[in-house]
N, C-alpha and C positions, 0 to 999 in steps of 0.2 A: 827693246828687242821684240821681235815679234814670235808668235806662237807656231808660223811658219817655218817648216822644216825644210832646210835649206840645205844642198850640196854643191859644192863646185870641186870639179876634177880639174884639174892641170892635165895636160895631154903633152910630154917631150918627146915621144915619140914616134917616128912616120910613118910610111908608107912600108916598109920592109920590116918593121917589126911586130911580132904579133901582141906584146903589149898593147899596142895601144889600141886592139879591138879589144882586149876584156876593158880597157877604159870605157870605150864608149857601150860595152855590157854592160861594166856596173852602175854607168850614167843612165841606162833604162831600165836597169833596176832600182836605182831612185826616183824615177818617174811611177812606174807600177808601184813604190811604197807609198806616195805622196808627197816625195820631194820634189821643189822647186831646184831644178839645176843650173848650176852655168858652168859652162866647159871653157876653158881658158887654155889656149893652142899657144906653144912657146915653141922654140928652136925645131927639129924637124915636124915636131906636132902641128907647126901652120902648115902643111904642105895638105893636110887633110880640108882643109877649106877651099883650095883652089877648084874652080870647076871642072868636071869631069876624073877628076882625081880619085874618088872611089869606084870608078866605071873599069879602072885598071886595076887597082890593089887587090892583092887576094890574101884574105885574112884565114883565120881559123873557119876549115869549112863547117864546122858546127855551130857556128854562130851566125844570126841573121847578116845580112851585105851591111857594111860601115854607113854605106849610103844612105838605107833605110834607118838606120838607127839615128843618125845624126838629124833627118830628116823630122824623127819623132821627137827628140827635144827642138826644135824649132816649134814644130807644127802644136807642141802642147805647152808654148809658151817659154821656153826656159830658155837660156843665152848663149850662144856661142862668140866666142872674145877672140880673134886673132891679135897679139902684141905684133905690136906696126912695124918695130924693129928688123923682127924672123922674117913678118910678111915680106918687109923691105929688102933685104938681104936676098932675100930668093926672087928680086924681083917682082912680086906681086903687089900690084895697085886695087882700090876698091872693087876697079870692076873684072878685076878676075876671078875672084872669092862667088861663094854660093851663095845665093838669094837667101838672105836672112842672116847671116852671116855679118858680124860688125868689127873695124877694128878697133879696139878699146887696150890700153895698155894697165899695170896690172895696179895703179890706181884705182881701177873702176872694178879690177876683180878682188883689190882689197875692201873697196867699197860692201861688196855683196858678203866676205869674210868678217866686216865689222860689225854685220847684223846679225851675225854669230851660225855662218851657215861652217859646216863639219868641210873638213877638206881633204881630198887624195890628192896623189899622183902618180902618173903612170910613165 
């Protein structure tokens, strides 16, 4: 196992519920601690990956836009996992998802759990 501190959130919830912006809060406060993250999107939770999808949602207005947040675990390296399934279901293919954005099912989010990263959900 490695010395790397490792989080991954589970995200079930979408676009209408304010859950799931303290997910992606406390997925950037595992960024600001020194966690490596990986967010792993299940049943309405994939809706957050579509594009343009946080252009519409309005979360907690005290909390920075989903957009942004989501934005900074990419941009600082950590993973966002759509299960191909949800994706599926709702209709969305590769190329509707957000630039950076992978589907990976949850094989590859136990992968990142088997390294012994802490886990939520939201």
């Amino acid at each position: 196992m490695s010395d790397e501190k490792k989080l991954v959130v589970v995200v079930t919830k979408g676009l209408d519920d304010e859950r799931a912006s303290v997910a992606w809060s406390v997925a950037n406060g595992g960024l600001a601690s020194g966690y490596k993250v990986t967010m792993f999107l299940v049943s309405s939770g994939a809706d957050w990956a579509r594009k343009k999808a946080t252009a519409v949602a309005r979360m907690n207005p005290l909390d920075p836009p989903v957009g942004e947040m989501m934005q900074n675990i990419i941009d600082d390296g950590g993973s966002t996992m759509v299960c191909p399934p949800c994706a599926q279901v709702r209709g969305y293919e590769k190329e509707d998802l957000i630039d950076g954005v992978e589907l990976a099912g949850s094989t590859a989010m136990l992968g990142v759990v088997s390294e012994g990263a802490s886990t939520l959900t939201f």
